[in-house]
Structures are given as structure tokens and as C-alpha cells.
C-alpha positions in Angstrom: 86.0 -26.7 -30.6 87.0 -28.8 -27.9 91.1 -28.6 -28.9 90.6 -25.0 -29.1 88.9 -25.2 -25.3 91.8 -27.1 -24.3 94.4 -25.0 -26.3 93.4 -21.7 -24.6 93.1 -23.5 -20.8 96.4 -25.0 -21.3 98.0 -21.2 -22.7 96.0 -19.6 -19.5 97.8 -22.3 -17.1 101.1 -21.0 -18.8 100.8 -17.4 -18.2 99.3 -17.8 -14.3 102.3 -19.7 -13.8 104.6 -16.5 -14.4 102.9 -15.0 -11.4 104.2 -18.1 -8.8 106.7 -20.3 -8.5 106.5 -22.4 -11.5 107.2 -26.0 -11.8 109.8 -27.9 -13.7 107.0 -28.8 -16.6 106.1 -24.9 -16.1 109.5 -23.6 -16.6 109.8 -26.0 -20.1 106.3 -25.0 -21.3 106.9 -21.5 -21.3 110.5 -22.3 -22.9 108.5 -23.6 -25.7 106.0 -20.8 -25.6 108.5 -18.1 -25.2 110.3 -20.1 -28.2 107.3 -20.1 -31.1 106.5 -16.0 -29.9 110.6 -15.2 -31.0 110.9 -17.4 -33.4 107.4 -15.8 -35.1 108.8 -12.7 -34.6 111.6 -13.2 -36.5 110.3 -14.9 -39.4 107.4 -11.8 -39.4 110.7 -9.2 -39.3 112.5 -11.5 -42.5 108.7 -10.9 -44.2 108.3 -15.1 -43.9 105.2 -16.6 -42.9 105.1 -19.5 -40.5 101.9 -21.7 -39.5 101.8 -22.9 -35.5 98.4 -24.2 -34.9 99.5 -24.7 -31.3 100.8 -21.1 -31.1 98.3 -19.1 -29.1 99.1 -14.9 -29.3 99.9 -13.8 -26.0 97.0 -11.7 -23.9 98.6 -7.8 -24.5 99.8 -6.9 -21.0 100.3 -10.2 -19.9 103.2 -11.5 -18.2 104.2 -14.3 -21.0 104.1 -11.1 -23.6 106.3 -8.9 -21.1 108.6 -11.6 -20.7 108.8 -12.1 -25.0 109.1 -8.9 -25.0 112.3 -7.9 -23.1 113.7 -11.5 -24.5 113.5 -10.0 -28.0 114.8 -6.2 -26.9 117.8 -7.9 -25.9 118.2 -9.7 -28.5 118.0 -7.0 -30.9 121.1 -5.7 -28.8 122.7 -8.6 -29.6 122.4 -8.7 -33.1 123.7 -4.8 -33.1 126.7 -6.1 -31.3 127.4 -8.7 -33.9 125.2 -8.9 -36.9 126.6 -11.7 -38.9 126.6 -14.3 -35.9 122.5 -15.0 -36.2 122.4 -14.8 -39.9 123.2 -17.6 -42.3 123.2 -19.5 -38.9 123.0 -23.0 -41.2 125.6 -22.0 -43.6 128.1 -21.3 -40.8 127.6 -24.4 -39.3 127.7 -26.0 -42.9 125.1 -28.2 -42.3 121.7 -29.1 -44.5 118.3 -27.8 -43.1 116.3 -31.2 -45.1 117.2 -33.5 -42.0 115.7 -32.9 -38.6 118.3 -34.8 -36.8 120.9 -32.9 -38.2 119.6 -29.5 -37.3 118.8 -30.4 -34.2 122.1 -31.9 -33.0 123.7 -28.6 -35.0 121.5 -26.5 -32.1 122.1 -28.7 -29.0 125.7 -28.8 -30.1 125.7 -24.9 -30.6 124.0 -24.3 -27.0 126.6 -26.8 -25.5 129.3 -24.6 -26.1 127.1 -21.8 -25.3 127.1 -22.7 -21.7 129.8 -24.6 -20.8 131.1 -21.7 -18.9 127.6 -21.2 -17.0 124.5 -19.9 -17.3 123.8 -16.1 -17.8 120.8 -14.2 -19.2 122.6 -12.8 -21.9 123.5 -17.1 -23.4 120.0 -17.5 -22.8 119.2 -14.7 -25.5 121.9 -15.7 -27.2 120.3 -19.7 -27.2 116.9 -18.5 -28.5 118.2 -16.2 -31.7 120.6 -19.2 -32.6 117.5 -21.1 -32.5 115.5 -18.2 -34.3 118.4 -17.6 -36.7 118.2 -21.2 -37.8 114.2 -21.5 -38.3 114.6 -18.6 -40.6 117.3 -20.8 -42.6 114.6 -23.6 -42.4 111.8 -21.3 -43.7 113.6 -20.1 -46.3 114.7 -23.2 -47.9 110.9 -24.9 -47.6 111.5 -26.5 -44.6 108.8 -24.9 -42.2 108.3 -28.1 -40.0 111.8 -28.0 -39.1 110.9 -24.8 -36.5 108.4 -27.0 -34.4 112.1 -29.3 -34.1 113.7 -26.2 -33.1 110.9 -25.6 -30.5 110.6 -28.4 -29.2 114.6 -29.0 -28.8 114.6 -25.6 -27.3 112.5 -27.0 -24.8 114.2 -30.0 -24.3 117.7 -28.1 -23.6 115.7 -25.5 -21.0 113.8 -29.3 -19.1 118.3 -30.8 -19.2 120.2 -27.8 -18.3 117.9 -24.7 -17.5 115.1 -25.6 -15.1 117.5 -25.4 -12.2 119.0 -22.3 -12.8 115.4 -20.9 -13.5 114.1 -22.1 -10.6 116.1 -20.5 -8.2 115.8 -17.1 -10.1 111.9 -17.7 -9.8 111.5 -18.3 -13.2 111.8 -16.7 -16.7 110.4 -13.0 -14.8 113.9 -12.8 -13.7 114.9 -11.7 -17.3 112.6 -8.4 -16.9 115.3 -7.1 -14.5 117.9 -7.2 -17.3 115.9 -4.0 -18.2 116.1 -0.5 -16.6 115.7 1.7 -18.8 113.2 1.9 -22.0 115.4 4.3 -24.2 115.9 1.7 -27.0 119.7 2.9 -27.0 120.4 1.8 -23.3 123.8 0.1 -23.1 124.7 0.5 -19.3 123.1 -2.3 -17.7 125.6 -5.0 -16.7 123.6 -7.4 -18.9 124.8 -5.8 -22.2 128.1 -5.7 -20.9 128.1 -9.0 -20.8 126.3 -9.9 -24.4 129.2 -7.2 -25.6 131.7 -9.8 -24.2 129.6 -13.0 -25.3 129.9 -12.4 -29.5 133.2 -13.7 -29.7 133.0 -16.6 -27.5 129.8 -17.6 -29.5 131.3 -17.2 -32.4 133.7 -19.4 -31.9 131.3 -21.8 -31.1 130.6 -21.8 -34.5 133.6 -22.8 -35.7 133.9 -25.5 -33.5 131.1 -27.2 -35.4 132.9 -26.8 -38.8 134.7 -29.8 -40.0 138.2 -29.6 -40.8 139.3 -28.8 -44.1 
């Protein structure tokens, strides 16, 4: 009982901290939190099931489950844009799923080249379903602890390269401004003219990875 008390204060201290400036610790801990609530969703949408004991459902309404919430909309634009980019992610990068090091280098690699260029909303979305992408590929091939890696490297790669950026945007709320409209076929926001521009480049981000052959 008392690690469930804790659990729930510590999941409460996340979702106040949407509503002020957060703090560098913050800005990773919802990172990681706003990691486990896309990943979950796409393993529930590939009808794979996925134990988190540290994973806490966000309060309906609240801020964390707003912020999820547009994350995965826009991701679900990305994937219309291009499909085959998130799928397979472990194949394309021709790596084995059995070793944690391995996927996790394959991701911080990935997100690398992801933002090498700078730091926009839509490579953030684009971060997360790589991430997502590759805990399915985990899942599937009996490698479920492999997605608390994932989590936790996402988190690691916000605390290196993120928190800044964040920071001076207020935090992950910034990303609710990326939507305008709630027609599921909005495409005139600036932001998905960006992710339309984005497929390629991560794409060949991918192929980077590769080795020669």
C-alpha cells in the first residue's frame, strides 16, 4: 500500500507541474510519463498487451491526458504521411531486439539524426513513434522489458537535448497549440506542414544506421 501511496503522490506531482513552470526533473518525468501513455497506446492499437506497474492512467481531463492526447493525434498524421517509416522500425535498422544496449543505441542514434537540424514539435512526435514503433518490435518478439529501456532512454534524450528547448516553450503544454482544429482531417496548421516535409529526412535516417553491404 505504501508504493501505491507514493506511486499516485508522485503521478499527482507530475500532472500539477503541467500547470507551472516545470523543472528540469519535471520536464524528464513527464517525458517518461508521456512515453509509457504512447507507447501503451500503441501496443493496445497492434492488440499487444504490455505490463507497467509504474504506469499510472492519466486523470480523464487532466492536463498530462490532453497533452498524450494531441502527442498521439499528431502522430497518427504522421503515420498517414508515411506509413512504412514507424513499422518494422527494428528490421529497418537491421538490428536484434534480444540486447538492450543494442536497441537502445539503435534509438539514441535514430533521434540523433532526428535533430541535428533543430528542434521542432513535429521531430518530437516523430522521436516518440520511433520509440513506439520499436517497443511494438520488442513486444512482438517476447521482449516486453525492452519498452521500460525505451522509456527510460526516451527520457534520458528529453534530460541531454530537450529540457532546454522545453523550458523556454513552458513545457510539454506548448504542443496543444500544434492543434486548431478538431476535424480529424485538419492538415492546414503549419505543424503538419512541417511533418509532411520531415518523412523523408527521417527516413533517411534510417538508412544511415544500415551497414554497408
Amino acid at each position: 500500500m505504501e508504493v501505491l501511496r507514493r506511486s499516485s503522490g508522485f503521478a499527482a506531482e507530475i500532472m500539477d507541474a503541467f500547470d507551472r513552470s516545470p523543472t528540469e526533473k519535471e520536464l524528464v518525468a513527464q517525458a517518461k510519463a508521456l512515453g509509457r501513455e504512447f507507447v501503451h497506446a500503441r501496443l493496445l492499437r497492434a492488440g499487444l498487451a504490455w505490463n507497467a506497474p509504474e504506469r499510472a492512467a492519466p486523470a480523464p481531463g487532466g492536463r498530462l491526458a490532453e497533452v498524450c492526447a494531441v502527442l498521439l493525434r499528431l502522430g497518427d498524421e504522421l503515420e498517414l504521411i508515411r506509413p512504412s517509416v514507424y513499422r518494422n522500425v527494428a528490421r529497418q535498422l537491421n538490428i536484434s531486439v534480444h540486447s538492450e544496449t543494442v536497441v537502445t543505441d539503435a534509438l539514441l542514434a535514430v533521434a540523433a539524426q532526428i535533430f541535428s537540424a533543430g528542434i521542432t514539435w513535429g521531430k518530437v512526435v516523430s522521436l516518440y513513434l520511433v520509440a513506439a514503433g520499436l517497443a511494438v518490435d520488442c513486444v512482438r518478439q517476447a521482449q516486453p522489458a525492452m519498452v521500460h529501456a525505451l522509456v527510460d532512454c526516451l527520457g534520458e534524450f528529453v534530460r541531454k537535448t530537450l529540457v532546454t528547448w522545453l523550458r523556454r516553450r513552458g513545457g510539454w503544454t506548448d504542443v496543444l497549440k500544434c492543434v486548431v482544429s478538431t476535424d480529424p482531417g485538419f492538415r492546414a496548421h503549419w505543424l503538419v506542414a512541417v511533418l509532411c516535409s520531415f518523412g523523408r529526412f527521417l527516413k533517411a535516417a534510417f538508412f544511415v544506421l544500415l551497414p554497408e553491404r
